[in-house]
VOGU-3710 file (C-alpha; in Angstrom, 3 decimals, decimal comma):
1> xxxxxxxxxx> -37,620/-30,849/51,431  -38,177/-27,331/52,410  -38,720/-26,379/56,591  -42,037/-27,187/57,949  -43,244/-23,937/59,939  -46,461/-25,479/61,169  -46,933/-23,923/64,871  -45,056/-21,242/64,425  -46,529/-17,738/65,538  -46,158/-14,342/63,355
11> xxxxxxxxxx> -47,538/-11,799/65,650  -51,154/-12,969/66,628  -51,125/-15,240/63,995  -50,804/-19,226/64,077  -49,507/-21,109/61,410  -51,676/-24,345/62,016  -51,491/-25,984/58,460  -49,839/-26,188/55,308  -51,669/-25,452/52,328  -48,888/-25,747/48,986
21> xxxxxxxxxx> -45,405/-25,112/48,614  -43,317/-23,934/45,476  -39,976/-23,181/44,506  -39,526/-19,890/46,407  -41,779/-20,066/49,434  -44,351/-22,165/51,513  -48,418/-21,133/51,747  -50,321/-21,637/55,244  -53,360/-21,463/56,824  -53,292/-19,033/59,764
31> xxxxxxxxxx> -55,594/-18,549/62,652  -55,708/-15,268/64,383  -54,780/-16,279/68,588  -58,002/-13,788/69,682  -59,797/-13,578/67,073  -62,136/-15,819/64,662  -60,106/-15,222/61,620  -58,010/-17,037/59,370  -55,405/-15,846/56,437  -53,583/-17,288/54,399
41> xxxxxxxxxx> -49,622/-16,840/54,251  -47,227/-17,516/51,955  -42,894/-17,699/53,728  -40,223/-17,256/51,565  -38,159/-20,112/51,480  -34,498/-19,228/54,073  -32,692/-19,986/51,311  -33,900/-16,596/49,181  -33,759/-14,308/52,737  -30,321/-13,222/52,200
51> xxxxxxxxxx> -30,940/-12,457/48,708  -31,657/-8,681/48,393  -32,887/-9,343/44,702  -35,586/-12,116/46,060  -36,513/-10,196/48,894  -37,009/-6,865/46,862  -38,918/-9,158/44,465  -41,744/-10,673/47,375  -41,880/-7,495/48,627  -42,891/-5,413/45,288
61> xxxxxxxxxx> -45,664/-8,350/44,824  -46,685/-7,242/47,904  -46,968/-3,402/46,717  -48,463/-4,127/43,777  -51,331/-6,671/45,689  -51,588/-3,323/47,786  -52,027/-1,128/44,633  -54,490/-3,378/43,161  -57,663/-3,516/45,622  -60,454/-5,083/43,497
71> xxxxxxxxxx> -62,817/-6,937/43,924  -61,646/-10,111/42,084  -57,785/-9,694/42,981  -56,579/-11,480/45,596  -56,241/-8,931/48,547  -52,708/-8,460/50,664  -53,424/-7,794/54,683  -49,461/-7,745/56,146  -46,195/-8,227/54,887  -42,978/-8,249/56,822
81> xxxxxxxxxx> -39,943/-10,147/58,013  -40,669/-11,920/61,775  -37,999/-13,914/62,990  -35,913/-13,825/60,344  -39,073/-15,315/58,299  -40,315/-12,983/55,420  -43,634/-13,671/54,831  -47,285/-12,146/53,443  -50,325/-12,225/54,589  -53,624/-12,336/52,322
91> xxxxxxxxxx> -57,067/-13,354/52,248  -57,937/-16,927/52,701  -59,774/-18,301/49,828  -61,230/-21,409/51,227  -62,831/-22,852/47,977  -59,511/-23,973/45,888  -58,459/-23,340/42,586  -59,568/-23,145/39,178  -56,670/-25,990/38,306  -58,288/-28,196/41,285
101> xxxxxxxxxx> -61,914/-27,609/39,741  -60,959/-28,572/36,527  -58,998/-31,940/37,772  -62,270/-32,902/39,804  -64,359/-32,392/37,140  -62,556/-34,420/34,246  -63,500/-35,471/31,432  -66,183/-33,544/31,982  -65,793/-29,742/31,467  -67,440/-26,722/33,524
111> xxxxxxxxxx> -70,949/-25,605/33,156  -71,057/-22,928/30,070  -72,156/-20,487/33,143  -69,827/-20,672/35,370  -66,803/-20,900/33,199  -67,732/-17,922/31,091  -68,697/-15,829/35,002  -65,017/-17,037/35,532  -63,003/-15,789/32,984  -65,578/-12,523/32,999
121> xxxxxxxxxx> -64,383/-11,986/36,696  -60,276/-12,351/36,172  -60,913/-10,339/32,779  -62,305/-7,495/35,521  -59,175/-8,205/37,278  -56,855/-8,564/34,549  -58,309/-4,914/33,228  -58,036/-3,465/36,353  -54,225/-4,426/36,419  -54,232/-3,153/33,455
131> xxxxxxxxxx> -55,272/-0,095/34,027  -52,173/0,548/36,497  -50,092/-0,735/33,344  -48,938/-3,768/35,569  -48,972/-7,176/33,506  -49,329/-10,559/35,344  -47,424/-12,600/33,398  -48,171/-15,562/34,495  -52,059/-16,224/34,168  -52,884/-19,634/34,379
141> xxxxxxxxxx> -56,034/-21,861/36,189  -53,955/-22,437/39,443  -53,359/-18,687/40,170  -56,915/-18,340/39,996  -58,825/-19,181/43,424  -62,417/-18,959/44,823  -63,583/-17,115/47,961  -65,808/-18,034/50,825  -68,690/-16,734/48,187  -67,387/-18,592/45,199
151> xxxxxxxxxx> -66,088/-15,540/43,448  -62,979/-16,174/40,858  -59,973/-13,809/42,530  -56,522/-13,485/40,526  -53,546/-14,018/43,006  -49,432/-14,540/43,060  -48,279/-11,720/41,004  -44,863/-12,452/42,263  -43,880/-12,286/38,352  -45,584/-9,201/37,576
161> xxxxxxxxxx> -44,038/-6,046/35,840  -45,153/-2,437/35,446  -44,935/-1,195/31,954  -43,646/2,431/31,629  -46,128/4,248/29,634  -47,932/1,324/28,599  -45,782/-0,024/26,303  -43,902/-3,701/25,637  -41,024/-3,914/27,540  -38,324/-7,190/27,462
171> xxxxxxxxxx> -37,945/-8,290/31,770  -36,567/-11,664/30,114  -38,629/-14,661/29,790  -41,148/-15,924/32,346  -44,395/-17,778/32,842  -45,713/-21,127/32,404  -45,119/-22,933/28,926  -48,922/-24,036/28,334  -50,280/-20,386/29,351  -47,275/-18,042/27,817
181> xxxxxxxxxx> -47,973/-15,836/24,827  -45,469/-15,965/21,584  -43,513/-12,629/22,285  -43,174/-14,191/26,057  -40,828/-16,553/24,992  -38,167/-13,924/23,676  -38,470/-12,236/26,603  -40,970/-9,593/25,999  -44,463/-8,774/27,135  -46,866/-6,012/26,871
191> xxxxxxxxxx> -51,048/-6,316/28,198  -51,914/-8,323/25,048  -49,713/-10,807/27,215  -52,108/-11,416/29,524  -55,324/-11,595/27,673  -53,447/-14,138/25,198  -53,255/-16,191/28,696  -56,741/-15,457/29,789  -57,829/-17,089/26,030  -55,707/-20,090/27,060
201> xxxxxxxxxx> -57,399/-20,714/29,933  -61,291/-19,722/27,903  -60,136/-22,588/25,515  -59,341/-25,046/28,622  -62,600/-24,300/30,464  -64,518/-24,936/27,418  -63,436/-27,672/25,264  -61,176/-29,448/28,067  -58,020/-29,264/25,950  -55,048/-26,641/25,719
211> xxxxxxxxxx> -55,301/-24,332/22,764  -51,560/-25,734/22,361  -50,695/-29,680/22,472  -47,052/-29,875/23,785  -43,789/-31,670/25,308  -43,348/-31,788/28,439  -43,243/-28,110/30,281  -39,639/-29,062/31,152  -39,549/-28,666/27,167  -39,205/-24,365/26,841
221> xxxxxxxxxx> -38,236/-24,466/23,452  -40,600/-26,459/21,504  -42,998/-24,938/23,471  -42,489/-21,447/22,396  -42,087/-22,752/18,529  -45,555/-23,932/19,065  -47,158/-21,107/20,390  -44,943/-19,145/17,805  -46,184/-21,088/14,568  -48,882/-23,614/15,691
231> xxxxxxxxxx> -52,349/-22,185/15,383  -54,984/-24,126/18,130  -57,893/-26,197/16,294  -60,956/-24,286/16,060  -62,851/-23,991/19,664  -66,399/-25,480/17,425  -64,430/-28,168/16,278  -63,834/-29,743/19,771  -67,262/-28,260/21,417  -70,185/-27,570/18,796
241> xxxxxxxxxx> -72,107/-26,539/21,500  -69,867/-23,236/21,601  -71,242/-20,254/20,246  -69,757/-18,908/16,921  -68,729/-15,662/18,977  -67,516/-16,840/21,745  -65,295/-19,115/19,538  -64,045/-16,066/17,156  -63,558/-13,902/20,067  -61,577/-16,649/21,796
251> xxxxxxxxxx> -59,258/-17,030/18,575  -58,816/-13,375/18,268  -57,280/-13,407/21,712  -54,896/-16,500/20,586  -53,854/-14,149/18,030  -49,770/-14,917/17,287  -49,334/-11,109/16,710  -50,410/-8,877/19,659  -51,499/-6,394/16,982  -54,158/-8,936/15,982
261> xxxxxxxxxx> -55,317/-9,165/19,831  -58,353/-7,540/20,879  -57,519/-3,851/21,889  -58,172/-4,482/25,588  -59,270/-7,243/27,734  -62,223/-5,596/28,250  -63,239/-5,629/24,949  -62,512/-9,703/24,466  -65,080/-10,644/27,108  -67,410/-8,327/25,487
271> xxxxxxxxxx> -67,377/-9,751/22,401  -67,167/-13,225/24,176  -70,119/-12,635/26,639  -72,196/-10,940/23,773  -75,807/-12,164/24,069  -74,997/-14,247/27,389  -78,178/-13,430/29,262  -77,176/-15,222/32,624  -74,499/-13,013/33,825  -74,653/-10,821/36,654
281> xxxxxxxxxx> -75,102/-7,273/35,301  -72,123/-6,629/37,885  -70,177/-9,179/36,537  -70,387/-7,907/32,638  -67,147/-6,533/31,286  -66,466/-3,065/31,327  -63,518/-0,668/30,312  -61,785/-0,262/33,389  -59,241/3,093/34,218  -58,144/4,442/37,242
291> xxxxxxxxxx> -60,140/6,914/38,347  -58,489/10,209/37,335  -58,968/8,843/33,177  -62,830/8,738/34,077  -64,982/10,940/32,304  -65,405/14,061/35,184  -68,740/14,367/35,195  -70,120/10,782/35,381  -68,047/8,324/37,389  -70,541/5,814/36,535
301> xxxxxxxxxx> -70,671/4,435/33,106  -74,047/5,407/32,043  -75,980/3,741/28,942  -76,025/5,279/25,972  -75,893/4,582/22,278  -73,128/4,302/19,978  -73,588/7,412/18,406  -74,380/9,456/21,974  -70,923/7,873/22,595  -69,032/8,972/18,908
311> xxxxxxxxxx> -70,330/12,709/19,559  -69,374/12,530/22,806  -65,548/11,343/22,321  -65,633/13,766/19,484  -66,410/16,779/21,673  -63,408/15,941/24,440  -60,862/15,228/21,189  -61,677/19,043/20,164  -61,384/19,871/23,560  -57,844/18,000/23,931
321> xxxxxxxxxx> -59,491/15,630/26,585  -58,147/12,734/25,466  -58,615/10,691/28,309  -61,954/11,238/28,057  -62,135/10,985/24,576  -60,546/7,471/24,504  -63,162/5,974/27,051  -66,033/7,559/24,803  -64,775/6,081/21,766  -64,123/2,618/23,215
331> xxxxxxxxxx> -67,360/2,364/24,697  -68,583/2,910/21,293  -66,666/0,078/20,358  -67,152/-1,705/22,643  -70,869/-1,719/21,524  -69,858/-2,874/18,202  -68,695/0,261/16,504  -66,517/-0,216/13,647  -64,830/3,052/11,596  -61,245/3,377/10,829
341> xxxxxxxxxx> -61,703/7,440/11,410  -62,634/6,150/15,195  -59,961/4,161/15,117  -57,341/6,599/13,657  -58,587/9,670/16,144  -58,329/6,531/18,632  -54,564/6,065/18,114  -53,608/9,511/18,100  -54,975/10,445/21,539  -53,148/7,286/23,054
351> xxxxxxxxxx> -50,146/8,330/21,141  -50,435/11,550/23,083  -51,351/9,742/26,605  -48,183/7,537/25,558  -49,722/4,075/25,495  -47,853/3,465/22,341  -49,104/-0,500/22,401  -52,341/0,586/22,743  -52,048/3,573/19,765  -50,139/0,670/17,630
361> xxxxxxxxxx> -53,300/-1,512/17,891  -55,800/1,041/17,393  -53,391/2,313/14,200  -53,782/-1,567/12,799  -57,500/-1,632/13,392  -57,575/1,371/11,109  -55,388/-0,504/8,605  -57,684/-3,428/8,361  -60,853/-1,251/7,881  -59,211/1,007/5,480
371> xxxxxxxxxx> -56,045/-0,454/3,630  -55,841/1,767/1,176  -55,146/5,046/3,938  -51,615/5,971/3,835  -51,967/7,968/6,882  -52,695/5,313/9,049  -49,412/3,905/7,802  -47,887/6,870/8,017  -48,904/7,140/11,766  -48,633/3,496/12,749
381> xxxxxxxxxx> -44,912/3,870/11,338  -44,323/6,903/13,836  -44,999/5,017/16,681  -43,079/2,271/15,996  -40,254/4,688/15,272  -40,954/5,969/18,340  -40,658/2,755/20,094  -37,337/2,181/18,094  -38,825/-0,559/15,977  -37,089/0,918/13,091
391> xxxxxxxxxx> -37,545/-2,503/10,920  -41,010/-2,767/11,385  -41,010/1,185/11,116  -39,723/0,696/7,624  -42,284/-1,790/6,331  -45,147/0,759/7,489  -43,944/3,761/5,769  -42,827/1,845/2,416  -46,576/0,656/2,627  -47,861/3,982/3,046
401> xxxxxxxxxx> -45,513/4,467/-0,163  -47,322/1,694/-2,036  -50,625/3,728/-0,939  -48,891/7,797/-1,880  -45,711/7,107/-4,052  -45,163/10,862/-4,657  -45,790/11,854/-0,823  -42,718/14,130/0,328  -43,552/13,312/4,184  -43,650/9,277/3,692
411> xxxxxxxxxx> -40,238/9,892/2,106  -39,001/12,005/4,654  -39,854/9,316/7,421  -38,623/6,498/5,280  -35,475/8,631/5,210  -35,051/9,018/8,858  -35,735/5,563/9,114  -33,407/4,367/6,962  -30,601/6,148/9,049  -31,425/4,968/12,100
421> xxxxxxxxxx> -30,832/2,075/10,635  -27,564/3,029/9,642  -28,702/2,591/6,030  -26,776/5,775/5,573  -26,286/6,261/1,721  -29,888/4,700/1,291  -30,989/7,852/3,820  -29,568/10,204/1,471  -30,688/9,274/-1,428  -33,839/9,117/0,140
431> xxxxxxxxxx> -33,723/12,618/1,805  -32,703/14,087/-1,757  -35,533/12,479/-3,007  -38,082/14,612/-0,830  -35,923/17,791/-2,126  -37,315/17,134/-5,727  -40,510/16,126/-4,865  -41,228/19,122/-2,346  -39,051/22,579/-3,576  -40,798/24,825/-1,773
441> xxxxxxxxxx> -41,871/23,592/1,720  -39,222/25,299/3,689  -40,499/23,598/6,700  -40,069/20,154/5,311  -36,797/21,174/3,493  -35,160/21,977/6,642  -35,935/18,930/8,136  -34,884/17,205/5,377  -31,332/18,930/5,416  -30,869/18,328/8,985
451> xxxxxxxxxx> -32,105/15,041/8,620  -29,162/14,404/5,718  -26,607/16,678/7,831  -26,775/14,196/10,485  -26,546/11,217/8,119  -23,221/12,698/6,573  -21,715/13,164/9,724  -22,085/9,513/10,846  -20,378/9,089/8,061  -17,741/11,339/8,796
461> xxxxxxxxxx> -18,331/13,610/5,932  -18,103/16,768/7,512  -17,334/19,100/4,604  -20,964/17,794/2,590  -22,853/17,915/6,464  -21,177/21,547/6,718  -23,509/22,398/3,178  -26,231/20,416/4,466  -26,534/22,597/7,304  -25,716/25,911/5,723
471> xxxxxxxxxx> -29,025/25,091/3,461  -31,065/24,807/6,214  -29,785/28,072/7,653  -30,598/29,961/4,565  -34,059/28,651/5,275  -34,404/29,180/8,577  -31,548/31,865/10,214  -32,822/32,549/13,338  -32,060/28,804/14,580  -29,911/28,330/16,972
481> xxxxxxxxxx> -29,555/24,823/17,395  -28,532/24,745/13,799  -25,787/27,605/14,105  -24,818/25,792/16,948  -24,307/22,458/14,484  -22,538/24,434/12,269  -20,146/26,006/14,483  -19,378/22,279/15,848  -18,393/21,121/12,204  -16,644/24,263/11,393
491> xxxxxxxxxx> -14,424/23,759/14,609  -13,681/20,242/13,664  -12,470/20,902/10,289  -10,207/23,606/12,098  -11,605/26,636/10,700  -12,274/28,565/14,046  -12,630/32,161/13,130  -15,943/30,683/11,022  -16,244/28,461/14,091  -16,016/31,525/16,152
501> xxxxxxxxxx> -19,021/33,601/13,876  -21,333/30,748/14,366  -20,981/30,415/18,119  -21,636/34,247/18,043  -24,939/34,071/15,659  -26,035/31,237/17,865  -25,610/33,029/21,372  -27,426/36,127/19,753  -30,854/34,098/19,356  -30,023/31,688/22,611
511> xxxxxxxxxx> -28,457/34,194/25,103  -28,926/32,338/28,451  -27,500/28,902/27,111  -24,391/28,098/29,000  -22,924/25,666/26,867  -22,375/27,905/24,084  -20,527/30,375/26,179  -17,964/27,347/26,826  -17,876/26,369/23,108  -17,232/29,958/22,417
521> xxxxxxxxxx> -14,519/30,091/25,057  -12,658/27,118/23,900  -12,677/28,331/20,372  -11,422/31,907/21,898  -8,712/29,614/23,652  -7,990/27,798/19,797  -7,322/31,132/18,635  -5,419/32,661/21,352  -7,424/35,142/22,664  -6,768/34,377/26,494
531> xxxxxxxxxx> -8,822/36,823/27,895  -11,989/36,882/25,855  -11,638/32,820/26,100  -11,733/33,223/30,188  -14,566/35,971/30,158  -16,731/33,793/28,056  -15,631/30,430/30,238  -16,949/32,754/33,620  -20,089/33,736/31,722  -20,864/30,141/31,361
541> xxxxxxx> -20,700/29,790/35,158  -22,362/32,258/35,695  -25,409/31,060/33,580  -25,202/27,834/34,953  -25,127/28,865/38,744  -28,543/30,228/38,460  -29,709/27,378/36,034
//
């Protein structure tokens, strides 16, 4: 049994009664000694306070609680360590949770209204999260509580991670079993996390059953085969009185692949709350971005039509606005707006913002309008390459190849591919390939030689890399980078007076580089010419001093 700290005093505060407990810390109720307030605030267990991971842990929930001031999240007052307690302080939210409505309520379910307001408010929540690339992670009806006005606020983000750029990362694998999406359970998560939790909980509030029938919780295996492989019975076929698009938006969200997801939470209670009349114009869905990504000259999102909203985003794309441009061409979207150009244009400007996830999705909505495109192959295939997905990289450009079979470019990226792969003799058949099909696009050529160059030398082939190289040279002389390469091969095979040229070429077109003022001295040193060897080792001193 954990310590009981009922009585205890944090500054002006009075712990006076226990409200939960879990396995890392204790929640009270607080009451302020002077004034008529109450908090709630949740100890960390003793046991964790000499942990510098734990405590670093409680207190980035409390930064990101900080971060995050919306209206339906939770808000943090205090944080701090008193008496060797570490504790935080928050608002109070007298009216319990969703998980304690739900158990009063059985068998029956929720009223339509207020579970649909619900998951409308965390969606605002979850969005606005979002929007700071922070993820959740672990969404589910008892992290959800009510305020003194019976609004739905998302708490306990103690599990929550920020997302560099927006894209999937692997923090290892976390959450609870009923509520976790597929990719959770191998350790990865990306936003399409969350709003695959937010559709578990839709699919609770409104048929009164998880979307997935398991074990027991204990059970974290067969769970995540489940959710994996098991697809949930259709919402209608539990409720009839559901609405055909509140059900298909709802099974869009349980999507196995994250691809498949709705692009945004946003979007999902859109399409969900489409046609619901009783809602709280401030409660509808919006797209949700910090405040710099708004659109300049209207902080407010102001109501226009789809195509006011297309011109619009097409303007700012011209005008290399994307940020702009993507909230223009999602609020067309988000009004039902359906072209795979939109989507395409989409992608690209949040391939530029670097929200690959969000690029990757946009990419596959393309796909599915337009399957026969093999540029938005081409381009979902770059970002996956650019997330190192090289397998999955693959598969897109060979499609794109099914699409375009004489396409130098597609070959080119399949080549590139292929060796990061380490499918190195598969790479250069592949980059001799694009040589035949394109003989006189120098650009691509010399990509193409590098691109094989670098291939032969993983494979230790330095005399073919050497010609590789040379080729590209012939193209393109005034290179440096690629005299550079060539100097490096030259000087491992032992040939240093070539060596020696191509450090020379390459410090005539790159004069301020330091580095090749020390591969020029040691091949100086190689060839016994002391004093030229220590002039050009001082030079490189020099340069780098005032780099």
């Amino acid at each position: 049994m954990d310590d009981d700290y009922t009585g205890k005093e944090i500054g002006s505060y009075q712990l006076i009664k226990k409200l939960g407990y879990g396995a890392f810390g204790s929640v009270y109720l607080a009451s302020h000694r002077y004034l008529n307030r109450t908090t709630a605030v949740k100890v960390l267990h003793p046991r964790y306070s000499n942990s510098q991971q734990e405590l670093e842990a409680f207190f980035q929930e409390a930064r990101i609680l900080d971060s995050l001031k919306h209206r339906h999240i939770l808000p943090v007052i205090d944080v701090g360590i008193h008496d060797d307690l570490v504790y935080m302080m928050s608002e109070y939210a007298p009216n319990d949770s969703l998980h304690a409505r739900i158990l009063q309520r059985k068998p029956a379910l929720l009223p339509m209204k207020d579970a649909l307001l619900i998951i409308s408010q965390i969606g605002q929540a979850l969005q606005h999260a979002h929007g700071h690339n922070i993820v959740h992670r672990d969404l589910k009806p008892s992290n959800i509580l009510f305020n003194e006005k019976g609004d739905a606020l998302l708490a306990d983000f103690g599990i929550a991670v920020l997302l560099e750029n927006g894209t999937a990362v692997s923090p290892g694998a976390a959450g609870t079993v009923p509520y976790m999406a597929p990719e959770q359970f191998e350790g990865k998560v990306s936003l399409k996390s969350d709003q695959y939790a937010l559709a578990c909980i839709a699919y609770e509030l409104l048929t009164g059953h998880w979307p997935i029938k398991g074990p027991p919780v204990s059970d974290f295996a067969t769970w995540g085969h489940k959710h994996q492989h098991e697809d949930p019975i259709p919402l209608r076929d539990r409720n009839y009185d559901i609405a055909s698009h509140i059900s298909n938006a709802i099974m869009k969200a349980l999507a196995k692949d994250r691809a498949q997801r709705h692009m945004n939470v946003a979007l999902f209670i859109a399409q969900m709350t489409t046609d619901v009349h009783f809602l709280d114009m401030a409660e509808m869905p919006t797209v949700i971005y910090p405040e710099h990504l708004l659109p300049k000259s209207s902080p407010q999102v102001a109501k226009k039509t789809i195509t006011q909203w297309l011109s619009e985003g097409k303007c700012l794309y011209r005008e290399k606005r994307f940020a702009e441009a993507v909230f223009s061409f999602e609020q067309a979207i988000q009004l039902g707006h359906k072209e795979a150009q939109i989507f395409y244009l989409l992608g690209n400007m949040l391939r530029e913002l670097k929200r690959l996830d969000d690029a990757l999705d946009a990419y596959e909505q393309a796909i599915q309008l337009a399957p026969h495109n093999d540029i938005f192959y081409n381009s979902k295939g770059n970002v996956l390459a650019e997330q190192k997905e090289y397998k999955k990289a693959l598969d897109a450009y060979e499609q794109a190849l099914k699409v375009a079979p004489n396409k130098a470019i597609l070959h080119k990226n399949r080549a590139d591919t292929l060796r990061n792969l380490e499918y190195y003799q598969e790479a250069i058949e592949a980059y001799e390939h694009v040589t035949r099909l394109e003989p006189y696009n120098t650009v691509l050529k010399v990509k193409v030689y590098i691109g094989k160059g670098e291939t032969l030398l993983e494979l230790r082939n330095r005399e073919e890399a050497l010609k590789a190289y040379e080729q590209a040279i012939v193209l393109e002389s005034n290179n440096a980078t690629l005299h550079t390469v060539r100097g490096d091969i030259l000087w491992r095979l032992k040939r240093n007076e070539q060596a020696l040229e191509a450090y020379q070429q390459a410090i005539k077109l790159k004069p301020d580089d330091p580095d090749l003022y020390r591969k020029l001295g040691s091949t100086l040193k190689t060839l016994g010419r002391t004093r030229d060897a220590q002039q050009a080792y001082e030079k490189a001193q020099l340069l780098g001093t005032q780099v």
